[in-house]
BAGULUM-381447 format. One record per atom (N, C-alpha, C): residue in one letter; residue number from 1; chain; atom name; x, y, z negated. Coordinates in nm, 4 decimals, padded with zeros to 6 digits. Atoms other than C-alpha are relative to their C-alpha. Layout:
N
> kevex,bake,balo,zati,X,Y,Z
> a,NUM,A,CA,X,Y,Z
...
END
This chain:
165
> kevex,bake,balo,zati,X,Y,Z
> x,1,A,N,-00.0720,00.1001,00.0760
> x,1,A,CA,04.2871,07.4543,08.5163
> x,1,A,C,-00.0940,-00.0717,-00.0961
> x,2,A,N,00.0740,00.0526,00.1291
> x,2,A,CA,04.0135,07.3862,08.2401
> x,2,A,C,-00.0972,-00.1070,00.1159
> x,3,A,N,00.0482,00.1212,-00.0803
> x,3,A,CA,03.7934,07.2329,08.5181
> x,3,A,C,00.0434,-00.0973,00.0794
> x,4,A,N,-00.0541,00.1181,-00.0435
> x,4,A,CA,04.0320,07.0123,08.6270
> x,4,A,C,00.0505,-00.0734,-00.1330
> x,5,A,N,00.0051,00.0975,00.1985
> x,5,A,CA,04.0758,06.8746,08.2512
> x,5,A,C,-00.0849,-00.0388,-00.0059
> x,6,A,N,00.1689,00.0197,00.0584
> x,6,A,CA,03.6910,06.8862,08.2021
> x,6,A,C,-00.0204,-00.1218,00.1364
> x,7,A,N,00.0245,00.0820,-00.1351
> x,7,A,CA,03.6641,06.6548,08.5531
> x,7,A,C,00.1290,-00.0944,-00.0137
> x,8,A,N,-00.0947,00.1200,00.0908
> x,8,A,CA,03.9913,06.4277,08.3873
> x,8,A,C,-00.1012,-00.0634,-00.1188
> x,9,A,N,00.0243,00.0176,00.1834
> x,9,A,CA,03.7843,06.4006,08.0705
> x,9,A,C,-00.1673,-00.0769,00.0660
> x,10,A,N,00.1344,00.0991,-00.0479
> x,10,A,CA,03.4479,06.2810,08.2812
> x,10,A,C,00.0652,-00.1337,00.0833
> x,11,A,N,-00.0984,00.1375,-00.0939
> x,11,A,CA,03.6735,06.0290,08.4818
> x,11,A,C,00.0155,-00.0809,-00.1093
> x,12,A,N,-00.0321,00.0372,00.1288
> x,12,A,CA,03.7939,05.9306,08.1412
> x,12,A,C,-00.1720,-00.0529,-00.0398
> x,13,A,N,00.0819,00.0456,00.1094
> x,13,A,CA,03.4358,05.9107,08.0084
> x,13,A,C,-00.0733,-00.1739,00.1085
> x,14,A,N,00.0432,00.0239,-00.0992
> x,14,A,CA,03.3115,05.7788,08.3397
> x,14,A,C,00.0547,-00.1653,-00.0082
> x,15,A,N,-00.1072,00.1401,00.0053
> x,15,A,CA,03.5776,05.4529,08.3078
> x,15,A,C,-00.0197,-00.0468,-00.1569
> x,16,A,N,00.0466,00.0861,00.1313
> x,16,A,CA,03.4837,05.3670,07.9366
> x,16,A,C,-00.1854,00.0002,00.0215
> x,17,A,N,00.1221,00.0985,-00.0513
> x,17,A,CA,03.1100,05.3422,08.0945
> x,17,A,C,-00.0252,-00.0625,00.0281
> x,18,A,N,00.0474,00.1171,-00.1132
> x,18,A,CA,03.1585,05.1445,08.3815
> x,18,A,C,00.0646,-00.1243,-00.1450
> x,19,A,N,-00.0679,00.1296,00.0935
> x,19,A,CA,03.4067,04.9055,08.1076
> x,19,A,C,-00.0895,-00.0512,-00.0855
> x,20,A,N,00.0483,00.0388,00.1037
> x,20,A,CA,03.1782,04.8695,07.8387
> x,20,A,C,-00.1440,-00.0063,00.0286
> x,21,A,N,00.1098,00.0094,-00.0211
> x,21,A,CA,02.8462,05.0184,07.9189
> x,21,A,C,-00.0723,-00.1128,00.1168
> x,22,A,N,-00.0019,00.1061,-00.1454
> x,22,A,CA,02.8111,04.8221,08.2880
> x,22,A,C,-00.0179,-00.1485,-00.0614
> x,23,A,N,-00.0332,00.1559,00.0447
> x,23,A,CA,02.9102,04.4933,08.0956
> x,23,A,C,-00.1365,-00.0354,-00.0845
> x,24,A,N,00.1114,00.0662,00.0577
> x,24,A,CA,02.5924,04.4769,07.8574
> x,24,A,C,-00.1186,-00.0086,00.0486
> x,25,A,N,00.1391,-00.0961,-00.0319
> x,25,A,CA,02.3135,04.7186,08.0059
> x,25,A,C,00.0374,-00.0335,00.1979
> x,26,A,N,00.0134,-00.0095,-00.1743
> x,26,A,CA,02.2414,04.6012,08.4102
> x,26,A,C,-00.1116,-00.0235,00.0032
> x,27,A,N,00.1332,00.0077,00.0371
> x,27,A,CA,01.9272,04.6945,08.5016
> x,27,A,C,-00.0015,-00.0823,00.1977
> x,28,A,N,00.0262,00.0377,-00.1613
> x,28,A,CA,01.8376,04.4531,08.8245
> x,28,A,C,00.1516,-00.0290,00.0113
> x,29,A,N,-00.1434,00.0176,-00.0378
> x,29,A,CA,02.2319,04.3712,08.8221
> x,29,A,C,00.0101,00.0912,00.0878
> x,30,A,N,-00.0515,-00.1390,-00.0666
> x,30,A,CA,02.2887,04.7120,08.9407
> x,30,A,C,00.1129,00.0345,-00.0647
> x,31,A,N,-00.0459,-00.0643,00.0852
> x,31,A,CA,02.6045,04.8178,08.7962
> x,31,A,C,00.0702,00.1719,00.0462
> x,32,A,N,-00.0188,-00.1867,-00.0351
> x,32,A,CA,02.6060,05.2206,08.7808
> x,32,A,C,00.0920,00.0907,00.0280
> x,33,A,N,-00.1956,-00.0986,-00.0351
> x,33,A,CA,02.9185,05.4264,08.9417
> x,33,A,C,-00.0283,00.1382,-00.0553
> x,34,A,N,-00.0012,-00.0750,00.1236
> x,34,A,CA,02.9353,05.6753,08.6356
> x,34,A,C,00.1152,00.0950,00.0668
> x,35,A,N,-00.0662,-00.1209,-00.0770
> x,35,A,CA,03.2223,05.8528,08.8145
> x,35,A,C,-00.0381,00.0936,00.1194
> x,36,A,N,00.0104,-00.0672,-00.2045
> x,36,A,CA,03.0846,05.9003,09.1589
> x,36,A,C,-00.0811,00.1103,-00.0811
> x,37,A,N,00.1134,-00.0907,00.0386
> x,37,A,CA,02.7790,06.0735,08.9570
> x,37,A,C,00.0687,00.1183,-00.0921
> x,38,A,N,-00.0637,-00.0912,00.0656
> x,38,A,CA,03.0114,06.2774,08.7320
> x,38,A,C,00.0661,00.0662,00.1241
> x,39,A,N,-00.0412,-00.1030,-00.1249
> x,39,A,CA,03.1652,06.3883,09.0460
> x,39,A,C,-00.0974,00.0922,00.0912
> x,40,A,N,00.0969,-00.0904,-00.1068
> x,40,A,CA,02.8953,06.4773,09.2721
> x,40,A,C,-00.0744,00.0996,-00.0590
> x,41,A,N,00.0545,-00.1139,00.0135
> x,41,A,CA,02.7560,06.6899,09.0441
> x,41,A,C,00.0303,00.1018,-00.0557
> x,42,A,N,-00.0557,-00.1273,00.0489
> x,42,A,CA,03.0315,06.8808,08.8777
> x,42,A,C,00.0326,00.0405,00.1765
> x,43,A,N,00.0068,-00.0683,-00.1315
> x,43,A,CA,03.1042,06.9346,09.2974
> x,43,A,C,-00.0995,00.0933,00.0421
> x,44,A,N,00.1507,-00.0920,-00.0596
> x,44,A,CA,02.7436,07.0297,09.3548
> x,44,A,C,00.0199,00.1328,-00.0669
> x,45,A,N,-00.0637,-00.1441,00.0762
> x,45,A,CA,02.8432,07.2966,09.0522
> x,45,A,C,00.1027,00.0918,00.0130
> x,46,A,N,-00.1546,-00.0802,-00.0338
> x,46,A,CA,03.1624,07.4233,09.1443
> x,46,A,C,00.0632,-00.0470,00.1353
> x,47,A,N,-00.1097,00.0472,-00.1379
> x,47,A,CA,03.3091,07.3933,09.5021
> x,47,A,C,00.1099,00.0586,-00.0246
> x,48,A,N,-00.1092,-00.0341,-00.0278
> x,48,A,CA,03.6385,07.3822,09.4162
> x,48,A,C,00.0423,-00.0835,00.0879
> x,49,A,N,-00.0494,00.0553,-00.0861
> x,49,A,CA,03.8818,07.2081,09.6845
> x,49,A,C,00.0503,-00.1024,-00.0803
> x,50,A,N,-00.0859,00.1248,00.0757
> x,50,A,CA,04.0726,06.9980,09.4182
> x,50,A,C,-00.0925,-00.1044,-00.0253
> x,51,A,N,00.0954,00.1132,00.0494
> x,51,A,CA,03.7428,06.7953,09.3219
> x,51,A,C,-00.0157,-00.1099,00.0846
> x,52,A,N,-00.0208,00.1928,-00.1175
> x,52,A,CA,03.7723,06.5494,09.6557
> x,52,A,C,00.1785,-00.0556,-00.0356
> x,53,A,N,-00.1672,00.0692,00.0676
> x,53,A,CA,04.1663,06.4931,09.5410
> x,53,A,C,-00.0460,-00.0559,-00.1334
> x,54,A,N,-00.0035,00.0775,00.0987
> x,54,A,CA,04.0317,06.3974,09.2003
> x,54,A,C,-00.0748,-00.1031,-00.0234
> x,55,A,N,00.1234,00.0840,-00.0133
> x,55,A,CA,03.7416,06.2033,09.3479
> x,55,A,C,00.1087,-00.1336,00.0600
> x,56,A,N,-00.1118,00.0798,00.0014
> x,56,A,CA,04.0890,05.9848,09.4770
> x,56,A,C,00.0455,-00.0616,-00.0614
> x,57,A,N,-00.0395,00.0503,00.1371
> x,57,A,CA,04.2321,05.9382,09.1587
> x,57,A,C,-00.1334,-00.1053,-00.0958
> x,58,A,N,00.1318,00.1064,00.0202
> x,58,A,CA,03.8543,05.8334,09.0435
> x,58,A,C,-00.0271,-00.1255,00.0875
> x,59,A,N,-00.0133,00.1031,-00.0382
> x,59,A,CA,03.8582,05.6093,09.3074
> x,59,A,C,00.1068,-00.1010,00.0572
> x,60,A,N,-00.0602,00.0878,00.0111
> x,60,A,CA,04.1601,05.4375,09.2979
> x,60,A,C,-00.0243,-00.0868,-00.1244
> x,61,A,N,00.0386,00.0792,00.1784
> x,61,A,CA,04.0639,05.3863,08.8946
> x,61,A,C,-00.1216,-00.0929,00.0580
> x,62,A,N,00.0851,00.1394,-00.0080
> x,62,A,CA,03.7466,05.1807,09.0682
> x,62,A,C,00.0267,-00.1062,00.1038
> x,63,A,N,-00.0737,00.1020,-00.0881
> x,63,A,CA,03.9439,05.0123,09.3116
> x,63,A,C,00.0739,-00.0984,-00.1162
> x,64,A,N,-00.0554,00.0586,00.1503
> x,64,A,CA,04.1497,04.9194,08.9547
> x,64,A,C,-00.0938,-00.0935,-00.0584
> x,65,A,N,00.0724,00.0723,00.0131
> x,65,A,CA,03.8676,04.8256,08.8031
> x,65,A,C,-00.0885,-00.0992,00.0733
> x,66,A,N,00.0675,00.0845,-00.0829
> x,66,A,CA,03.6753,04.6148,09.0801
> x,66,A,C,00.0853,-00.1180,00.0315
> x,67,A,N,-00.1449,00.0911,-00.0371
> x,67,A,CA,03.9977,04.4106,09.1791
> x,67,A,C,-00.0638,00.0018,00.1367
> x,68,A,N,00.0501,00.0068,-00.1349
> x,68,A,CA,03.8763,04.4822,09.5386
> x,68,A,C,00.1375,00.0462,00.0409
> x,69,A,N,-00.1605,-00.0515,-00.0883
> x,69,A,CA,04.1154,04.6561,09.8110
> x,69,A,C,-00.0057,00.1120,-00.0293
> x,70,A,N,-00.0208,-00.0714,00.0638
> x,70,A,CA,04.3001,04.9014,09.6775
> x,70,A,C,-00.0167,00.1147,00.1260
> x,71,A,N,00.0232,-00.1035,-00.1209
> x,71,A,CA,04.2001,05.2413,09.9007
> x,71,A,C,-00.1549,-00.0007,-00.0099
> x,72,A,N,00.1168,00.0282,00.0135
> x,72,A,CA,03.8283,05.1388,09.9179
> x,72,A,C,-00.0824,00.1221,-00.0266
> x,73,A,N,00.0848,-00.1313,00.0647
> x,73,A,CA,03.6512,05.3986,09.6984
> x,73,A,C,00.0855,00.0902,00.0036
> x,74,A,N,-00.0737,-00.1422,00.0401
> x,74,A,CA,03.9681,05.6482,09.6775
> x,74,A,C,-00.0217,00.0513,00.1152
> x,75,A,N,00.0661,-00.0819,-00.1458
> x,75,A,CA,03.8460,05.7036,10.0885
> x,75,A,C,-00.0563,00.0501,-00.0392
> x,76,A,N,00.1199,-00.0171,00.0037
> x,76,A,CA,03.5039,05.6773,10.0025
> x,76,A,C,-00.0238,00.1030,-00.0669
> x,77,A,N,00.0350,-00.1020,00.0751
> x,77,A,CA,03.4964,05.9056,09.7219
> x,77,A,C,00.0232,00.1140,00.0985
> x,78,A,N,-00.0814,-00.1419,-00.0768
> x,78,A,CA,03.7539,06.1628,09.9053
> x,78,A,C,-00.1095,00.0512,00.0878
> x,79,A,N,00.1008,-00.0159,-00.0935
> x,79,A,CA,03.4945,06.1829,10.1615
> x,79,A,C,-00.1365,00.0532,-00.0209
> x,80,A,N,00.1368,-00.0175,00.0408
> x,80,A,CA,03.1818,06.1797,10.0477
> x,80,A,C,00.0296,00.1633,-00.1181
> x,81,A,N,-00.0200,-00.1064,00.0055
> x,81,A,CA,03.3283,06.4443,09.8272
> x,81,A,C,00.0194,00.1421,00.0486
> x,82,A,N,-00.0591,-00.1766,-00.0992
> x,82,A,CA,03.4959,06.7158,10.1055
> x,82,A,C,-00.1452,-00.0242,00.0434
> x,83,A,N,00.1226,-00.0376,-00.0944
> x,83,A,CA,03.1317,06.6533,10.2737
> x,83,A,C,-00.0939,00.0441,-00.1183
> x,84,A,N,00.1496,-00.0116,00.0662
> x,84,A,CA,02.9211,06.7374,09.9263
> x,84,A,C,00.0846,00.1587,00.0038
> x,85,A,N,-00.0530,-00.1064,00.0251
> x,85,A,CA,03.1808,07.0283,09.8715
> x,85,A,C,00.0177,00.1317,00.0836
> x,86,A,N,00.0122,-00.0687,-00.1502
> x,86,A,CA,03.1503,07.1687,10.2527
> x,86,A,C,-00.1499,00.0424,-00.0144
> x,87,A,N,00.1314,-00.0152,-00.0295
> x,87,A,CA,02.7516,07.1413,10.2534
> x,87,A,C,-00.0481,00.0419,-00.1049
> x,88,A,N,-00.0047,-00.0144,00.1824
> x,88,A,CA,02.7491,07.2668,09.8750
> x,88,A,C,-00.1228,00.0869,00.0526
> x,89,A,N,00.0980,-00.0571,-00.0162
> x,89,A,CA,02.5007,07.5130,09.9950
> x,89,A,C,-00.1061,-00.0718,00.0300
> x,90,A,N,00.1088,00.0988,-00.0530
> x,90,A,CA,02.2286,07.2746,10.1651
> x,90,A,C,-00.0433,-00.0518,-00.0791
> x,91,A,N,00.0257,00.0855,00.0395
> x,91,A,CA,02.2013,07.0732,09.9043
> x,91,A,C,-00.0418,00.1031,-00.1762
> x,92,A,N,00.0277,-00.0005,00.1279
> x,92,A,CA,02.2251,07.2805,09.5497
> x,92,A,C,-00.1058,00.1506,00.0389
> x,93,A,N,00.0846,-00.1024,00.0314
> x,93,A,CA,01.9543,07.5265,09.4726
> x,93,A,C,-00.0842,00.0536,-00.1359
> x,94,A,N,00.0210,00.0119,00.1304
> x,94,A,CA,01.9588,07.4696,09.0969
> x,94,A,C,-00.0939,-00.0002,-00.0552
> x,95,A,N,00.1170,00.0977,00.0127
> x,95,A,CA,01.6777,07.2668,09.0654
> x,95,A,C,00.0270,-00.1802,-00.0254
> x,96,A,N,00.0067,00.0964,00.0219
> x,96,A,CA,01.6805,06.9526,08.9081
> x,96,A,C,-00.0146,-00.1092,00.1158
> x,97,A,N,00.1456,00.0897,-00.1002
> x,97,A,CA,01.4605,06.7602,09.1649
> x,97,A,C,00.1571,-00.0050,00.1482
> x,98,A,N,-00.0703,-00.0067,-00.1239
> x,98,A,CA,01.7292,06.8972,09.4475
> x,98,A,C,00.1315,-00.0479,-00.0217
> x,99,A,N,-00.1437,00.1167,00.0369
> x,99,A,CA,02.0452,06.7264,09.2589
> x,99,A,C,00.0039,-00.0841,-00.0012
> x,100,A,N,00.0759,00.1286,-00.0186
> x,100,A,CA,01.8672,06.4745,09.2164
> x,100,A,C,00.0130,-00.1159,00.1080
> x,101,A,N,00.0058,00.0434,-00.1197
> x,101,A,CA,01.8143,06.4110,09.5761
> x,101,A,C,00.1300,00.0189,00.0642
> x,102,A,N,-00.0993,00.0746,-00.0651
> x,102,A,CA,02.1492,06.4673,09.6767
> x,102,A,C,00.0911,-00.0637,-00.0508
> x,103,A,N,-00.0796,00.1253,00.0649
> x,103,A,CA,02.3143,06.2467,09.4358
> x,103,A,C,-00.0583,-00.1143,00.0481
> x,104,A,N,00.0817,00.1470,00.0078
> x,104,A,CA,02.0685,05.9847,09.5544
> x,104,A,C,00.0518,00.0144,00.1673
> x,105,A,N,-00.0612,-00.0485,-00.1293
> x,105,A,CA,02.1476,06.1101,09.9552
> x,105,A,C,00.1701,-00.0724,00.0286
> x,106,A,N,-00.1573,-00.0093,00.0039
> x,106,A,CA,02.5229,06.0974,09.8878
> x,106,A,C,00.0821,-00.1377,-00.0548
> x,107,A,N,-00.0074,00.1821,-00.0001
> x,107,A,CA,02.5250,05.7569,09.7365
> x,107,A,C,-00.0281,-00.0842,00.0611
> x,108,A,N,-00.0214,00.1030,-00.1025
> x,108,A,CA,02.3792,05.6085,09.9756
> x,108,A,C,00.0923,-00.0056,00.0918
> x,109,A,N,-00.1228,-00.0303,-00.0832
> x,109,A,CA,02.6536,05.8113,10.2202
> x,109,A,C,00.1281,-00.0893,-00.0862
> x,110,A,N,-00.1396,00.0767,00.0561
> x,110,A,CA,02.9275,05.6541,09.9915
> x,110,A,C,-00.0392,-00.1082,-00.0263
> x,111,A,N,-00.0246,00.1687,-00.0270
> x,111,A,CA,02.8126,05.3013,09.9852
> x,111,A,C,-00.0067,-00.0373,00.1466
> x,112,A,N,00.0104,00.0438,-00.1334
> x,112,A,CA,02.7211,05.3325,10.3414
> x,112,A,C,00.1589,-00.0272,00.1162
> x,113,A,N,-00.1164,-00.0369,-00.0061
> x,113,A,CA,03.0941,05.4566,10.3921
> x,113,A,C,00.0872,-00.1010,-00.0738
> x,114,A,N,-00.0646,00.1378,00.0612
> x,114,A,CA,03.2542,05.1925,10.1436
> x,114,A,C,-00.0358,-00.1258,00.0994
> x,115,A,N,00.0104,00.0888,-00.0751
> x,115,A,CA,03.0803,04.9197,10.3369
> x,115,A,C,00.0602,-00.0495,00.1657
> x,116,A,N,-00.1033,00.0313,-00.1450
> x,116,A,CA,03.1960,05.0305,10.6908
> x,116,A,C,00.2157,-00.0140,-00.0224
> x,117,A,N,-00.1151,00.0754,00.0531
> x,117,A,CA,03.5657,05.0336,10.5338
> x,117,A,C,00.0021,-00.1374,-00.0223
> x,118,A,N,-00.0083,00.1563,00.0227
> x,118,A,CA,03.4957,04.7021,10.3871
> x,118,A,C,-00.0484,-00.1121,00.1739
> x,119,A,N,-00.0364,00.0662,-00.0869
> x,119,A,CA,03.4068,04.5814,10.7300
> x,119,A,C,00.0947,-00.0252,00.0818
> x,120,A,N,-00.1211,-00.0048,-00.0616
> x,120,A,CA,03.7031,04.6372,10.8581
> x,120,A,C,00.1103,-00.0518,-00.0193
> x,121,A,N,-00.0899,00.1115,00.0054
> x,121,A,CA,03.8824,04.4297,10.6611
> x,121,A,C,-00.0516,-00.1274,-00.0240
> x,122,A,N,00.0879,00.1597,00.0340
> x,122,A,CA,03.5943,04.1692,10.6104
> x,122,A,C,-00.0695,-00.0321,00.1130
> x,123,A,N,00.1066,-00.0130,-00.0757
> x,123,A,CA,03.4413,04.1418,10.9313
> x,123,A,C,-00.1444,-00.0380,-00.0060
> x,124,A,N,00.1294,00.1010,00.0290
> x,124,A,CA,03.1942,03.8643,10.8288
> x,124,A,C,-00.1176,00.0814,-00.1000
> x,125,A,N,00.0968,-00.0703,00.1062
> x,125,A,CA,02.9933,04.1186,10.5853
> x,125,A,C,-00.1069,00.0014,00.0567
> x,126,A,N,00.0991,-00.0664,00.0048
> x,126,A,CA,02.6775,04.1896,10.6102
> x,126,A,C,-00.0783,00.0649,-00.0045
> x,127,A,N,00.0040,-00.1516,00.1075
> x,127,A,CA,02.6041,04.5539,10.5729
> x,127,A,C,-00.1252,00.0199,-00.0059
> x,128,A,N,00.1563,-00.0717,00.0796
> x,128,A,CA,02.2167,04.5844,10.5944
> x,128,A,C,-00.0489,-00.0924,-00.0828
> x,129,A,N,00.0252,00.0404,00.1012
> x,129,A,CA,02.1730,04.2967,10.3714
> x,129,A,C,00.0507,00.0881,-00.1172
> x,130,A,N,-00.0072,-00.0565,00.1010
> x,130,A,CA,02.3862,04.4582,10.1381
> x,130,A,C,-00.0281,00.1698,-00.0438
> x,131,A,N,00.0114,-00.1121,00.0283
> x,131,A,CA,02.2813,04.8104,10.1844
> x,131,A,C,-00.1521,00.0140,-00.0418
> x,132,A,N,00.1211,00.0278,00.0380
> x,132,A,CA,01.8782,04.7118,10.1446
> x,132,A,C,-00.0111,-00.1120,-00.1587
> x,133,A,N,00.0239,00.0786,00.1454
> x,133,A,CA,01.9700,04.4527,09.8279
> x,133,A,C,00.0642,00.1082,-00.1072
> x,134,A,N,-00.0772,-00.0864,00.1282
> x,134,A,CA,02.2226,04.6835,09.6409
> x,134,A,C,00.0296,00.1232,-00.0428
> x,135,A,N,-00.0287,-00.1148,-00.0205
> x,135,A,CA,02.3504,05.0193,09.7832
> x,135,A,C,-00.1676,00.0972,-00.0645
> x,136,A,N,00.0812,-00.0759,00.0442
> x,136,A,CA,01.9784,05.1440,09.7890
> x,136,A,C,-00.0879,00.0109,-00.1064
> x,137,A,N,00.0195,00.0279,00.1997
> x,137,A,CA,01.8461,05.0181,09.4430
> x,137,A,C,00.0810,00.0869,-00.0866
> x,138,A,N,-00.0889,-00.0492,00.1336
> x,138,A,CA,02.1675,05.1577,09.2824
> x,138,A,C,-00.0125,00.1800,00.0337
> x,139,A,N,-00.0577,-00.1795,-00.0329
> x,139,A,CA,02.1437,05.5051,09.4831
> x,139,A,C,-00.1715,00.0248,-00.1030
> x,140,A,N,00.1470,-00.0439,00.1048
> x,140,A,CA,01.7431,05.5048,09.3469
> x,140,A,C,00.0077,00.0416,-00.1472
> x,141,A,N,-00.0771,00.0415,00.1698
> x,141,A,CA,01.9027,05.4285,08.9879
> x,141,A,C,00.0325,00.1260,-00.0117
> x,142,A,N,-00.1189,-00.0609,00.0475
> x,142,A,CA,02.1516,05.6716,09.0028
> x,142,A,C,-00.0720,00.1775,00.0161
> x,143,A,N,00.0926,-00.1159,-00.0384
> x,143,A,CA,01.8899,05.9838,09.1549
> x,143,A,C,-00.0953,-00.0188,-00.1397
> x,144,A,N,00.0787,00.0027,00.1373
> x,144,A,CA,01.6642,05.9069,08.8373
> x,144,A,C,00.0914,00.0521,-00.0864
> x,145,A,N,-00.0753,-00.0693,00.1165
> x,145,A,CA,01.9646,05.9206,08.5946
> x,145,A,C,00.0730,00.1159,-00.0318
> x,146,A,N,-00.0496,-00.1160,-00.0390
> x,146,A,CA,02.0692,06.2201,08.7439
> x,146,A,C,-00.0452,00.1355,-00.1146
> x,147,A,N,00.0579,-00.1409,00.1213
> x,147,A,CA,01.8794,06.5011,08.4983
> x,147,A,C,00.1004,-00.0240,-00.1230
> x,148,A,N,-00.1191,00.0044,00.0953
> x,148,A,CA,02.0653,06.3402,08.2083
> x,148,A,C,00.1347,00.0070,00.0186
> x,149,A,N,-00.1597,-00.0374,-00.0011
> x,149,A,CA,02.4128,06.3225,08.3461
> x,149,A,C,00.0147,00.1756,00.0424
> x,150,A,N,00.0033,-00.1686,-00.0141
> x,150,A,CA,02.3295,06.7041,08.4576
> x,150,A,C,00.0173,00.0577,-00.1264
> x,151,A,N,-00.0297,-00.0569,00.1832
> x,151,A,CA,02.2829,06.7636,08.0460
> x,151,A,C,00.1138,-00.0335,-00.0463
> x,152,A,N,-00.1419,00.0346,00.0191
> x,152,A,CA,02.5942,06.6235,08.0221
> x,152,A,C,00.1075,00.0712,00.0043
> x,153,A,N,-00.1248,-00.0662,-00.0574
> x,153,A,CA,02.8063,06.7746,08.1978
> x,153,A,C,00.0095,00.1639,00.0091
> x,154,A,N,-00.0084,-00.1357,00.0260
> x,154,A,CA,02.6248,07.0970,08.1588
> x,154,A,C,00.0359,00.0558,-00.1482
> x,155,A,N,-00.0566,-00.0097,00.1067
> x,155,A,CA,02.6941,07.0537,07.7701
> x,155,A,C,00.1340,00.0189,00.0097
> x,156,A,N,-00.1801,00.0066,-00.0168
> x,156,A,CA,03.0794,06.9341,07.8533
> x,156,A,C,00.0785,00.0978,00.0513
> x,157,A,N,-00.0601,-00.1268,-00.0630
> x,157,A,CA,03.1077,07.2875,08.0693
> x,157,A,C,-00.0518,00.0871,-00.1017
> x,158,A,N,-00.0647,-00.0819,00.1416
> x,158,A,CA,03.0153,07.4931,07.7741
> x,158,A,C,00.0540,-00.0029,-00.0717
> x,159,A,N,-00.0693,-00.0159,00.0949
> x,159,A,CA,03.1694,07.3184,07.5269
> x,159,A,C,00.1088,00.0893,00.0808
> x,160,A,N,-00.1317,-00.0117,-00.0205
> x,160,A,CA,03.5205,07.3241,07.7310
> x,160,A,C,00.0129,00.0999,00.1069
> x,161,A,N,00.0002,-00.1288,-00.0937
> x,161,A,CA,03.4854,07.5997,07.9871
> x,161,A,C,-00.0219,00.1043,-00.0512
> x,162,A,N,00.0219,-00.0795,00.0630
> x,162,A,CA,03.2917,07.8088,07.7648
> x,162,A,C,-00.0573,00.1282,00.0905
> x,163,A,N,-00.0131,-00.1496,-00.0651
> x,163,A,CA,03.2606,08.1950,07.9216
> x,163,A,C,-00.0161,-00.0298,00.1570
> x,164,A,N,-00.0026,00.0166,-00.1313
> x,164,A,CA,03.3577,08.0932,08.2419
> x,164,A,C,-00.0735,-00.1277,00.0838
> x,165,A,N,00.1238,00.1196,-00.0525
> x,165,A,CA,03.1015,07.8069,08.3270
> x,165,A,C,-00.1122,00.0728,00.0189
END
């Protein structure tokens, strides 16, 4: 129950980033998906089953915020979630360097995954333009900022987990 509060409360922080932070700070007009990364790596930490259902709720909130089609990211997330939460072994070995890489891995899987959705209702897209101009810039981005949102969230699981984190 507490880590499904503590994973409300990064969604929460995650959505006054993209609102505020996103709007001043774009580095390269990248703007940074602060949830996906709060997700993939309290997942990488805890395989529980509920974390791709709340990766839903996170991505309907950026379907909300984007004014795109509503479904979009609440797939994408769902997905890219049950597959970080299935392969949870492969990927964590609690090493910086190896979260790193599959937050940066897994972003590209979830823009690569957003985009084939979006062709499907856009046919005319473009997807390796936009997966060589944007997807893989922002997944590079997001694999760098990765150590700090790890201090994050490893702070936010002692405060509010405490014992059991």
């Amino acid at each position: 129950m507490r880590l499904l509060l503590l994973s409300h409360g990064f969604i929460l922080i995650g959505v006054l980033l993209i609102i505020v932070f996103n709007n001043y700070f774009q580095l390269g007009g990248l703007k940074i998906n602060w949830m996906l990364m709060f997700l993939l790596i309290l997942t990488l930490r805890h395989s529980k089953m509920f974390l791709p259902f709340v990766g839903i709720l996170a991505g309907l909130i950026m379907d909300a915020l984007s004014h795109g089609i509503m479904g979009l990211y609440g797939i994408s997330f769902f997905i890219t979630l049950l597959l970080v939460s299935q392969t949870n072994k492969l990927f964590y070995a609690n090493s910086v360097f190896v979260v790193s890489l599959a937050v940066f891995t897994m972003s590209i899987f979830e823009g690569w995954l957003s985009l084939s959705i979006l062709d499907i209702f856009e046919p005319d897209t473009d997807k390796s333009a936009l997966m060589l101009i944007s997807i893989l810039p922002l997944a590079i981005l997001q694999g760098i900022l990765t150590p700090l949102i790890i201090q994050f969230v490893i702070f936010g699981e002692n405060l509010f987990l405490g014992e059991t984190a």
